[in-house]
C-alpha positions as CSV (number, residue, x, y, z in Angstrom):
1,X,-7.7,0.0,-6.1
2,X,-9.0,-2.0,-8.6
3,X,-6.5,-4.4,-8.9
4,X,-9.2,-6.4,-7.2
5,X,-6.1,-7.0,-5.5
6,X,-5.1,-3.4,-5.4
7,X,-8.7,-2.0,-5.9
8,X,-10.6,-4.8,-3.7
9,X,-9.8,-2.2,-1.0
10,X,-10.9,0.8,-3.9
11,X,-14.5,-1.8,-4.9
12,X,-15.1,-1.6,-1.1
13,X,-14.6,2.3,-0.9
14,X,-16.8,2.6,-3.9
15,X,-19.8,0.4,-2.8
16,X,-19.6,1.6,1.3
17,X,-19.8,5.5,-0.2
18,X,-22.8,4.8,-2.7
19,X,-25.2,5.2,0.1
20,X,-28.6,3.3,-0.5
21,X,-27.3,1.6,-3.8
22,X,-27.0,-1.9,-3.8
23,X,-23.5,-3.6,-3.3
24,X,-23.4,-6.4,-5.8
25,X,-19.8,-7.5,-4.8
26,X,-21.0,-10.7,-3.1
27,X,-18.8,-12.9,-5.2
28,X,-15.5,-11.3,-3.5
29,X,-16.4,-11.3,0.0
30,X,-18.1,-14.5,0.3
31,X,-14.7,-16.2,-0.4
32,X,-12.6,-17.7,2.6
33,X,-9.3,-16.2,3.1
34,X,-6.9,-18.8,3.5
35,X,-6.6,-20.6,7.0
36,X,-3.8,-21.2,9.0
37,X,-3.3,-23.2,12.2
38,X,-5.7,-23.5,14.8
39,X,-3.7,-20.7,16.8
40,X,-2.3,-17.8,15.8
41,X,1.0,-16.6,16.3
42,X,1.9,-13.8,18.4
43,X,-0.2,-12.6,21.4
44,X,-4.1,-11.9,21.8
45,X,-4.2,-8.1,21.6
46,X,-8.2,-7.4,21.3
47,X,-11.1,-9.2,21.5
48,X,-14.7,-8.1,21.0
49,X,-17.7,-9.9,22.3
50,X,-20.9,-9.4,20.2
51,X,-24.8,-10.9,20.3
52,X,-25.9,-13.2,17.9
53,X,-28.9,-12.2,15.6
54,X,-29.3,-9.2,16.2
55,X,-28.5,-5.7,14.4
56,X,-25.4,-4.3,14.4
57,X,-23.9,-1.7,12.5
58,X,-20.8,-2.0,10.4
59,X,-18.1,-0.1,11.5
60,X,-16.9,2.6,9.0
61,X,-19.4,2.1,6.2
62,X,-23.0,2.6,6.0
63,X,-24.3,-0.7,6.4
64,X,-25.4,-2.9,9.2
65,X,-24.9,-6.7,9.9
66,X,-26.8,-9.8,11.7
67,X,-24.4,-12.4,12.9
68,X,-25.5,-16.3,12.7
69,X,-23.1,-19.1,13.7
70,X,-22.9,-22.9,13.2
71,X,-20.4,-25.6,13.6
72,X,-18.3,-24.8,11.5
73,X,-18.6,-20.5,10.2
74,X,-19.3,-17.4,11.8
75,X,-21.6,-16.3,8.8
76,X,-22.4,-12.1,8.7
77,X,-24.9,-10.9,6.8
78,X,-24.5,-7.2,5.5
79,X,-27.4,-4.9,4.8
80,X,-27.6,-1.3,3.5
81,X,-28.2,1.1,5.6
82,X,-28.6,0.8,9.3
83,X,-31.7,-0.9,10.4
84,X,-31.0,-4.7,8.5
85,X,-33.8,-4.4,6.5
86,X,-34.8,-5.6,3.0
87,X,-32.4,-8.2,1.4
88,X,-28.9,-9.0,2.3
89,X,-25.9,-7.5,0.0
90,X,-23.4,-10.2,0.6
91,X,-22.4,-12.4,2.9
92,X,-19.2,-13.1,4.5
93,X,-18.2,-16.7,6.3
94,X,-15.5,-16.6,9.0
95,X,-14.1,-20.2,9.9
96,X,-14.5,-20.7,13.7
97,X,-11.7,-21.9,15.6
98,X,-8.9,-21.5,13.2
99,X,-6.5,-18.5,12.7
100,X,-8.2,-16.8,9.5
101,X,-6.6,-13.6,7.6
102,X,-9.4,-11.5,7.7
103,X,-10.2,-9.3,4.1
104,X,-12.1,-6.5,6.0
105,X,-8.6,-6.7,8.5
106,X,-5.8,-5.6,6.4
107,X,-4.6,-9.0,6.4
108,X,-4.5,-8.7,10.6
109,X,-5.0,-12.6,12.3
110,X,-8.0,-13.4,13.7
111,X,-9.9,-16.5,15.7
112,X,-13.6,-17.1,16.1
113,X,-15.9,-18.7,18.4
114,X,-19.7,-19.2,19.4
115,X,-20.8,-19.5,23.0
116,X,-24.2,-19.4,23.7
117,X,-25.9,-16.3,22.3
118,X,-22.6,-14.3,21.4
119,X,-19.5,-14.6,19.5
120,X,-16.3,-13.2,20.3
121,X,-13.4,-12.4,17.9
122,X,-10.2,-11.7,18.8
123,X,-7.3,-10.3,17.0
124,X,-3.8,-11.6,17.1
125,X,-0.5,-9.6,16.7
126,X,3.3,-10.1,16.4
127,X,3.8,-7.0,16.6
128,X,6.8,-5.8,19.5
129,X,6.1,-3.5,22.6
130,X,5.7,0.0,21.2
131,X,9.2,2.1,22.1
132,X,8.5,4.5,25.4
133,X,9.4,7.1,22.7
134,X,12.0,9.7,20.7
135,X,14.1,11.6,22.2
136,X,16.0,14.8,21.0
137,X,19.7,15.1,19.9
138,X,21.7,17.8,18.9
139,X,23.5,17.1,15.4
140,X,27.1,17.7,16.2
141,X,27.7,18.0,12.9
142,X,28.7,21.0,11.3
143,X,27.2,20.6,7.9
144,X,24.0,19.9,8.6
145,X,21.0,21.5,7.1
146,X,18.7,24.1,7.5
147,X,15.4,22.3,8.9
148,X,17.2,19.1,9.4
149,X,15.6,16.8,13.1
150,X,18.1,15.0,15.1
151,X,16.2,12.1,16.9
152,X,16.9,9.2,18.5
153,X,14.8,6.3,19.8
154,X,14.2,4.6,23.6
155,X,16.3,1.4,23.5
156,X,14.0,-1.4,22.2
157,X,15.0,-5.1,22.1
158,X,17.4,-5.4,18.8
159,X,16.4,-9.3,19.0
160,X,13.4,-8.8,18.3
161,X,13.4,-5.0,16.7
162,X,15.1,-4.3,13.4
163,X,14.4,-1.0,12.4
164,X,12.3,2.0,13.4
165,X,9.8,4.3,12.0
166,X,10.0,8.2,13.2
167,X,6.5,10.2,12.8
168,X,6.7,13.5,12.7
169,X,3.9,16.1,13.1
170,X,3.3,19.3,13.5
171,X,1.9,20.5,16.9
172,X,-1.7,20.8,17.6
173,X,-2.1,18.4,15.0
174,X,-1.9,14.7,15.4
175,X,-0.9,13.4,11.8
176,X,2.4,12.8,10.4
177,X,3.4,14.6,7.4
178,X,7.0,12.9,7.6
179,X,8.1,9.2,8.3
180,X,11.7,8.1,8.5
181,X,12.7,4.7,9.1
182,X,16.1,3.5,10.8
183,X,18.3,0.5,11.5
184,X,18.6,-0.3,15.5
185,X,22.3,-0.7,16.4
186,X,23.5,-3.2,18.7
187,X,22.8,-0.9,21.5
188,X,19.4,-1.2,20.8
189,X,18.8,2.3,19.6
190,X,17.9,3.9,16.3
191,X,18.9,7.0,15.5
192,X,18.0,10.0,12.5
193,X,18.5,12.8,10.9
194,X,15.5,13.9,9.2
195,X,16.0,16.2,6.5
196,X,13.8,18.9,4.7
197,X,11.7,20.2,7.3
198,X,11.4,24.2,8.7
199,X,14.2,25.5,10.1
200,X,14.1,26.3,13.8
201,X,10.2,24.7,14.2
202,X,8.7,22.8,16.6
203,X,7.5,19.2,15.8
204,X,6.1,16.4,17.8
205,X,7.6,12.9,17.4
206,X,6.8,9.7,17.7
207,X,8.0,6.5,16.9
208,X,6.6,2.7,16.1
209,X,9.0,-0.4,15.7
210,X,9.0,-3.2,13.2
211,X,9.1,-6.5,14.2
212,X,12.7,-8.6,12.9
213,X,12.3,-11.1,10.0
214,X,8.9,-9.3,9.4
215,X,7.7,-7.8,6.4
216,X,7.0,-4.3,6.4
217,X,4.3,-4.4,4.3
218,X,2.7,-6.6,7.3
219,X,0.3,-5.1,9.6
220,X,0.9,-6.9,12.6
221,X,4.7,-6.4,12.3
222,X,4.3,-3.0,13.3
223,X,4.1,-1.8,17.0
224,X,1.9,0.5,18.1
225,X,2.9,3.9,18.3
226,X,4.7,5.3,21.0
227,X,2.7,6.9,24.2
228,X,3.2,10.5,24.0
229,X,4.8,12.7,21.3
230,X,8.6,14.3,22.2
231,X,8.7,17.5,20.7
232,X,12.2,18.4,19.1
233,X,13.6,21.6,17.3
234,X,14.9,21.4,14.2
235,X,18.0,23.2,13.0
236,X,17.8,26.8,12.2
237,X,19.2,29.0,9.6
238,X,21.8,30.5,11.5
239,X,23.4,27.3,12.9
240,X,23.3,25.6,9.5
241,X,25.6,24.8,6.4
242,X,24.4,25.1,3.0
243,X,25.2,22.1,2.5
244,X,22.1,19.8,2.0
245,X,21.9,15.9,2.4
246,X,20.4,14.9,-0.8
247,X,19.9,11.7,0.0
248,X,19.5,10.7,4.0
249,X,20.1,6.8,3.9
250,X,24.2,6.9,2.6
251,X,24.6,4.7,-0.2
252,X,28.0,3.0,-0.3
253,X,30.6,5.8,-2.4
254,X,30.8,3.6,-5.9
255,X,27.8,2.4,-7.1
256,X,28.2,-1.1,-8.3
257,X,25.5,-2.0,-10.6
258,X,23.6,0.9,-12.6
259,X,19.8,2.3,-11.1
260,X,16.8,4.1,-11.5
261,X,14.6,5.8,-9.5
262,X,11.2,5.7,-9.1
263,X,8.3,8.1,-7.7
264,X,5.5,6.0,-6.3
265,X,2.2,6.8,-3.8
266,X,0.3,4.2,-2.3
267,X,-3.2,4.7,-0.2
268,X,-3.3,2.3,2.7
269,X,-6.9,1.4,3.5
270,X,-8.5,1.4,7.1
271,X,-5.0,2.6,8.3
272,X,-4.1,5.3,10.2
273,X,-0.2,5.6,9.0
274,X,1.4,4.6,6.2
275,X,1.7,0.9,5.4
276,X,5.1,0.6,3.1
277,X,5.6,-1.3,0.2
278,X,5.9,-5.0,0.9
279,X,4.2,-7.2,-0.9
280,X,1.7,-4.2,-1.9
281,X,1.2,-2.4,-4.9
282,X,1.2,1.1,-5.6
283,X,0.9,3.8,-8.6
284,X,2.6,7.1,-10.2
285,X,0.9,10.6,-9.8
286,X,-1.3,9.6,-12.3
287,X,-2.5,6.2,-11.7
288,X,-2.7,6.2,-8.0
289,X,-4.8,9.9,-7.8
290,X,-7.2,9.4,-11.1
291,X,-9.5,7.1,-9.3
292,X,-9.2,9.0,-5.8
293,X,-12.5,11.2,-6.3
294,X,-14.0,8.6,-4.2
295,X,-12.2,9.5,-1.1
296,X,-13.9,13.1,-0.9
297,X,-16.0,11.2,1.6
298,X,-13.6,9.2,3.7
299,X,-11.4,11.3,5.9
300,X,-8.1,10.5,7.9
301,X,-7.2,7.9,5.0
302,X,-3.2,8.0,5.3
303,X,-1.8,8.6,1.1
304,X,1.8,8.7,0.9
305,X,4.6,9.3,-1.5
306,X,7.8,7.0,-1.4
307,X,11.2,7.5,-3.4
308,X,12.3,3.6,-4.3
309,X,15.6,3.2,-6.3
310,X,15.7,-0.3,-8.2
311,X,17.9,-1.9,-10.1
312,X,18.5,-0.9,-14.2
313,X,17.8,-4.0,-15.6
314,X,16.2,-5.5,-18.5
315,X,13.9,-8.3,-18.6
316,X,12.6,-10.3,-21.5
317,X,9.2,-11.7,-22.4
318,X,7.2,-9.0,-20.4
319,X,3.7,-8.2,-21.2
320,X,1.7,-5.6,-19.1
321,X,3.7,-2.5,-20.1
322,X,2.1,-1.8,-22.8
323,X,-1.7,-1.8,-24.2
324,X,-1.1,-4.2,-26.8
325,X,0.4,-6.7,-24.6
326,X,3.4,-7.9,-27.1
327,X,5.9,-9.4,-25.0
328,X,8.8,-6.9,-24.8
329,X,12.0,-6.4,-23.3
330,X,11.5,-3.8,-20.5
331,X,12.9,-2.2,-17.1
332,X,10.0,-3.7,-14.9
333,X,8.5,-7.2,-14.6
334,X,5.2,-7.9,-15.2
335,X,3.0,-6.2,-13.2
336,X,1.3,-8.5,-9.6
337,X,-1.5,-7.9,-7.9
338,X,-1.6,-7.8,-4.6
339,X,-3.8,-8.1,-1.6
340,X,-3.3,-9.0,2.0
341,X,0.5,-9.5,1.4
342,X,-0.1,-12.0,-1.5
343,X,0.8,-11.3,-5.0
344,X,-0.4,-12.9,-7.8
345,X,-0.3,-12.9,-11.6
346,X,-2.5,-9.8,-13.1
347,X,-5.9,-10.1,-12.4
348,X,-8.4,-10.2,-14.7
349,X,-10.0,-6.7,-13.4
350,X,-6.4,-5.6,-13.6
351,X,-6.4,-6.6,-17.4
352,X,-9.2,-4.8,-17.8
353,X,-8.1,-1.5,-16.2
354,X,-5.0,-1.8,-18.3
355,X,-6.8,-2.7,-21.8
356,X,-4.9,-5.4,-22.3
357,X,-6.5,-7.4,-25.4
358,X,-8.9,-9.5,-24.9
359,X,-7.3,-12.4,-26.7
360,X,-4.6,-12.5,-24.3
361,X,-7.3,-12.0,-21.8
362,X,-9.1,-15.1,-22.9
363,X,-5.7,-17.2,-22.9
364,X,-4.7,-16.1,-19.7
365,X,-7.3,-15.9,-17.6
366,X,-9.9,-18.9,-18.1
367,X,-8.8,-21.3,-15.5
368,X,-10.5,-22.1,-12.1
369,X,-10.2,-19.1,-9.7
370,X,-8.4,-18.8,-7.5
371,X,-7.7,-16.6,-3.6
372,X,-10.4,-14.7,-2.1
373,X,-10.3,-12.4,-5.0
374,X,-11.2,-15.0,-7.5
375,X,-8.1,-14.6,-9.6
376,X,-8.7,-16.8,-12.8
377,X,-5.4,-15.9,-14.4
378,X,-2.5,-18.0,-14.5
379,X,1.2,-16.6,-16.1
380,X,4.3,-18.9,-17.0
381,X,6.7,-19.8,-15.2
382,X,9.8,-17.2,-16.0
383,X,6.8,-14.6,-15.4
384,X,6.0,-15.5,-11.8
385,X,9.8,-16.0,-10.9
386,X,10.8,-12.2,-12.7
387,X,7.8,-11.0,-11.1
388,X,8.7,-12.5,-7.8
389,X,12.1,-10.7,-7.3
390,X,11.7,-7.6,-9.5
391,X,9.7,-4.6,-9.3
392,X,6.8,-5.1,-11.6
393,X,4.8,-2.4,-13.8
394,X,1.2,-2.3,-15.3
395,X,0.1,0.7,-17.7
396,X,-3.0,2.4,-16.8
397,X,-4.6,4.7,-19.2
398,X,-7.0,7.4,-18.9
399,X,-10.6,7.4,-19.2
400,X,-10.6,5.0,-16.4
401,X,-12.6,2.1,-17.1
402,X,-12.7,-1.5,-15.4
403,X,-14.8,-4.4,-16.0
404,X,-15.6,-5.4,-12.0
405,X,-18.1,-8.1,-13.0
406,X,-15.1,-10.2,-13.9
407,X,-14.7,-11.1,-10.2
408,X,-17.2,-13.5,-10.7
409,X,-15.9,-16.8,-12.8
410,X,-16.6,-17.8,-15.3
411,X,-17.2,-14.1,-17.1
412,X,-17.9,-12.8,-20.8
413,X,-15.7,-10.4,-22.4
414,X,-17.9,-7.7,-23.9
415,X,-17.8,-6.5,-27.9
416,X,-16.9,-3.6,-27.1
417,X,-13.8,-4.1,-25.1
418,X,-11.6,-2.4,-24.4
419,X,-12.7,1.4,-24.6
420,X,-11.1,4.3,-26.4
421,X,-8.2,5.8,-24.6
422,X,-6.5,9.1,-24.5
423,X,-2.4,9.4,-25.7
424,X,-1.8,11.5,-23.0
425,X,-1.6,11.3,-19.8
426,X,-0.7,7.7,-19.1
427,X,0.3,6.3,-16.0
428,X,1.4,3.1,-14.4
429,X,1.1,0.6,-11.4
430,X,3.4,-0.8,-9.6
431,X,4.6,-4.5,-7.2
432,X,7.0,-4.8,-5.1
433,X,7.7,-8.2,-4.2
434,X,9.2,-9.3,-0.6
435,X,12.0,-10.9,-2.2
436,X,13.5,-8.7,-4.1
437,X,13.7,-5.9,-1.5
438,X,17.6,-5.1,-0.1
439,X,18.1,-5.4,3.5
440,X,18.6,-2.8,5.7
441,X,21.3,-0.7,4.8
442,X,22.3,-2.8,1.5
443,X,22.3,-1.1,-1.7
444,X,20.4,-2.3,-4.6
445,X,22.5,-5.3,-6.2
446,X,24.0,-6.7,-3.0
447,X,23.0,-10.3,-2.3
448,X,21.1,-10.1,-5.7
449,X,18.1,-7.5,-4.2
450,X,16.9,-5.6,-6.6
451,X,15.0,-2.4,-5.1
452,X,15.1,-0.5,-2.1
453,X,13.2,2.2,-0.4
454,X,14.4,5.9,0.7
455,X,13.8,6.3,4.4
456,X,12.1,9.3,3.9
457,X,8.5,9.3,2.7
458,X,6.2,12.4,3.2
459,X,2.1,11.9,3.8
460,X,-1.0,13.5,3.0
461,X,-4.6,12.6,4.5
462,X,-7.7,12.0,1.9
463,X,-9.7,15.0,3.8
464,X,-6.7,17.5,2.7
465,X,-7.0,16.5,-1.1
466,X,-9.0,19.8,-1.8
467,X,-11.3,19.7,-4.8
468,X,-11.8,16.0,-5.3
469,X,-14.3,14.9,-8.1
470,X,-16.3,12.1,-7.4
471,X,-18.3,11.6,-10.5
472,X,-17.9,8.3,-11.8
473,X,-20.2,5.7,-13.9
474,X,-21.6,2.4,-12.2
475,X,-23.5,-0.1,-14.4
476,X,-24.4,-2.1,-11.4
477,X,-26.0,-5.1,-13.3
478,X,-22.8,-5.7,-15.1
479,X,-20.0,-4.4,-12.4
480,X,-18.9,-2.1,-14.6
481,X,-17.6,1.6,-13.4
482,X,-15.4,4.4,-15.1
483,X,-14.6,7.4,-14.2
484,X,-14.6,10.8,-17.3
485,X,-11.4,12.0,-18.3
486,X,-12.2,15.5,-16.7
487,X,-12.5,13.8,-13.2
488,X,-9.3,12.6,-12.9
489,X,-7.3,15.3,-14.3
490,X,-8.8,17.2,-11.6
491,X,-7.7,14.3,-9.0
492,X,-4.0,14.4,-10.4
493,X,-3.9,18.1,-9.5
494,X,-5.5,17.9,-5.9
495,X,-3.2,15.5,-5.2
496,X,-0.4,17.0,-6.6
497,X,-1.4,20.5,-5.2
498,X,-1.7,18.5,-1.9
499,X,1.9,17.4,-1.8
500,X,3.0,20.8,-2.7
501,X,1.1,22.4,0.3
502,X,3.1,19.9,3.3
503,X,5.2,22.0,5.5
504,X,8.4,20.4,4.2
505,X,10.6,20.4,1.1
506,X,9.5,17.4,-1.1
507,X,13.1,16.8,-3.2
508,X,13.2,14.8,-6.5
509,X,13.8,11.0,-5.7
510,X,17.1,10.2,-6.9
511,X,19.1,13.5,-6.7
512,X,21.9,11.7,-4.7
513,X,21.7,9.1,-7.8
514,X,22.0,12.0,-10.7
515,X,25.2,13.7,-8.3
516,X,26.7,9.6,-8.4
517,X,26.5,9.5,-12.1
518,X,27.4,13.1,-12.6
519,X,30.9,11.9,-10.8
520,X,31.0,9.2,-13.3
521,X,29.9,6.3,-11.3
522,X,26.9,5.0,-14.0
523,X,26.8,1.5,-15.8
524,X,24.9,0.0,-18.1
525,X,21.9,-1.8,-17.3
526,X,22.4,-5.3,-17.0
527,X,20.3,-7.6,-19.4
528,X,19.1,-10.7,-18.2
529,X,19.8,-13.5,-20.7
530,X,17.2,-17.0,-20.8
């Protein structure tokens, strides 16, 4: 969302729903992604076959291509509308014969070649076999919950499958609501309990695995989905206790190092579930649903809210917390955008989104770019490394305003940066690097990880976000949008009236935390010292 990391997904929402409007973002998509070796890794799981030269139109947007090869690229030309007429909007160059990380992909692998009149693109995944499916379990446990699913997976390979991802639905409909992710044992099943839901109901399950060593934040670490839905009854009132599992993924009984938690949503582009948080960014209530008004015209886009506990730390010399960008001590690192699974020091669009000052804007950001995204910023050292392992925070005030046309290096910073900003509401958004995430079934401060994820996560689609305003300003000379005050506010509420709406109880994130410290099991936070 515009990160141009975050937002180079949001830039391409904005320009695909504008109709007949022009799409000056040329100076994004006519950057390489980075190229690997010659073949990718994995297995071929698709490959389309297309004509050269000819019209074609763009899947999911309004826009059409023509396809021209030559030694060396696969060259696409995009057009407005459907017909390939007038001028070409951008063009994009695809390496042939090497393994490429495609932008318009998700980051998914794929390789290129020309033969003749046609090309033919096929995609690459190391993803494993997709389980055969869930199957139900009774709880055998006496103090289980009202509404609370007992499910198991098929046996997978556990050499090659670490964990698990339960979808749950409910019947007719085909879109999870729920997600819960579990460990495989040694005897190569997973198994849940997934809390929260309806007593005695109905729900269809499936299940994906994730592929070991992989990031989660990966696409093509994630199996498909299985076959065919199980469906599995939850636990009614009758047969329940009252007591309720706060938190479903046991934390060990003493805390060791002192935590917070956080509340964060994330919209996961061209994707049909949800895509975690590796290596991704994502926002508060706030930040993530006051530029949504674009998505009034883009159904079945997965947005979905996680409960991440990290470590209470303090960090020194961080400066994207706060508008005036003093370095300060603070709880988060600073704040990396990311894109494709790579995370990079604050991007200048970023900045701008954030109202950092321009001075520091100017310091920072005036070396060669960098990445596909043309990332001209560069932070120090202790920066990148605290940004690397800890979970970084940008603040994002309200009217939304960003100055796009700074993809393109070098670029002026305008008198009248930044804007005028509202006090209240303020929001923030959020990285979550690899390297700092806790293994599976760790807890935050073993082997020095800083931040994990709950299990549970709970999912709305963009054409239930009732109400949505799309207004929004575009100087399209400049590359220079915001959206009124009065827009987002409404945004916040559909989205928050959307969460409110799911079929399932939607706890606090943390309540296991607040009963931990209640028993007297809090520390202080631990101050990192350079």
């Amino acid at each position: 969302m515009v990160s141009l990391m975050r937002a180079g997904a949001f830039l391409a929402l904005v320009w695909a729903t504008m109709g007949q409007r022009p799409m000056h973002f040329r100076q994004l998509l006519e950057q390489q992604a980075t190229t690997h070796a010659a073949k990718c890794d994995g297995e071929a799981v698709q490959a389309k076959t297309a004509p050269l030269g000819e019209c074609a139109l763009y899947e999911g947007a309004l826009a059409s291509t023509i396809a021209k090869c030559n030694a060396s690229s696969l060259l696409l030309y995009f057009f407005n509308g459907t017909a390939c007429k007038g001028r070409s909007t951008f063009t994009l160059a695809m390496p042939v014969g090497q393994c490429y990380k495609s932008p318009l992909a998700r980051g998914m692998s794929i390789t290129i070649s020309c033969d003749g009149g046609n090309y033919t693109q096929v995609s690459w995944s190391s993803a494993p076999p997709a389980p055969h499916g869930a199957i139900c379990e009774d709880t055998g446990v006496a103090s289980v919950a009202a509404g609370t699913l007992s499910v198991r997976s098929s046996e997978v390979n556990a050499s090659l499958v670490d964990q698990v991802s339960f979808e749950v639905s409910l019947p007719p409909l085909d879109r999870p609501f729920v997600g819960f992710t579990a460990p495989v044992g040694r005897d190569g099943v997973a198994r849940a309990m997934i809390p929260g839901l309806r007593p005695a109901t109905k729900y269809a399950i499936s299940v994906r695995a994730h592929r070991r060593g992989k990031q989660e934040g990966d696409p093509e670490a994630w199996s498909a989905v299985s076959a065919a839905n199980t469906t599995c009854l939850s636990v009614g009132a009758s047969a329940a206790s009252p007591k309720i599992p706060m938190e479903p993924e046991a934390a060990p009984a003493k805390q060791k190092v002192a935590t917070r938690w956080l509340e964060v949503y994330r919209f996961a582009t061209a994707a049909k579930l949800p895509d975690f948080l590796d290596q991704h960014n994502a926002g508060d209530l706030v930040a993530e649903f006051a530029m949504l008004g674009q998505l009034k015209s883009v159904p079945n886009l997965p947005l979905t809210r996680y409960c991440v506990e990290i470590l209470d730390t303090l960090l020194p010399n961080i400066t994207t917390g706060k508008m005036d960008g003093e370095p300060i001590q603070s709880n988060f690192a600073d704040f990396a955008s990311c894109m494709q699974g790579q995370c990079m020091c604050t991007h200048q669009v970023d900045r701008s989104i954030a109202h950092l000052p321009a001075k520091q804007i100017q310091d920072m950001c005036s070396g060669p770019p960098m990445g596909w995204s043309n990332n001209t910023c560069r932070c120090s050292e202790q920066s990148t490394e605290q940004s690397g392992r800890y979970v970084g925070r940008l603040i994002i005030p309200l009217p939304l305003a960003s100055e796009a046309g700074w993809i393109k290096a070098p670029f002026t910073i305008p008198p009248e940066y930044p804007h005028p900003v509202r006090p209240s509401p303020t929001g923030y958004w959020y990285s979550f690097p690899y390297l700092g995430r806790c293994p599976l079934g760790a807890a935050v401060g073993d082997q020095g990880c800083t931040w994990r994820r709950s299990p549970v996560s709970h999912t709305v689609f963009s054409d239930e976000l009732v109400g949505l305003d799309g207004n929004m300003t575009i100087d399209v000379k400049n590359m220079r949008w915001n959206i009124p005050f009065e827009a987002s506010l409404t945004n916040i509420l559909a989205g928050e009236r959307a969460f409110r709406r799911l079929p399932a109880d939607v706890p606090t994130c943390g309540e296991q935390a607040d009963l931990d410290r209640r028993e007297g099991f809090s520390h202080p936070p631990q101050q990192i010292v350079v």
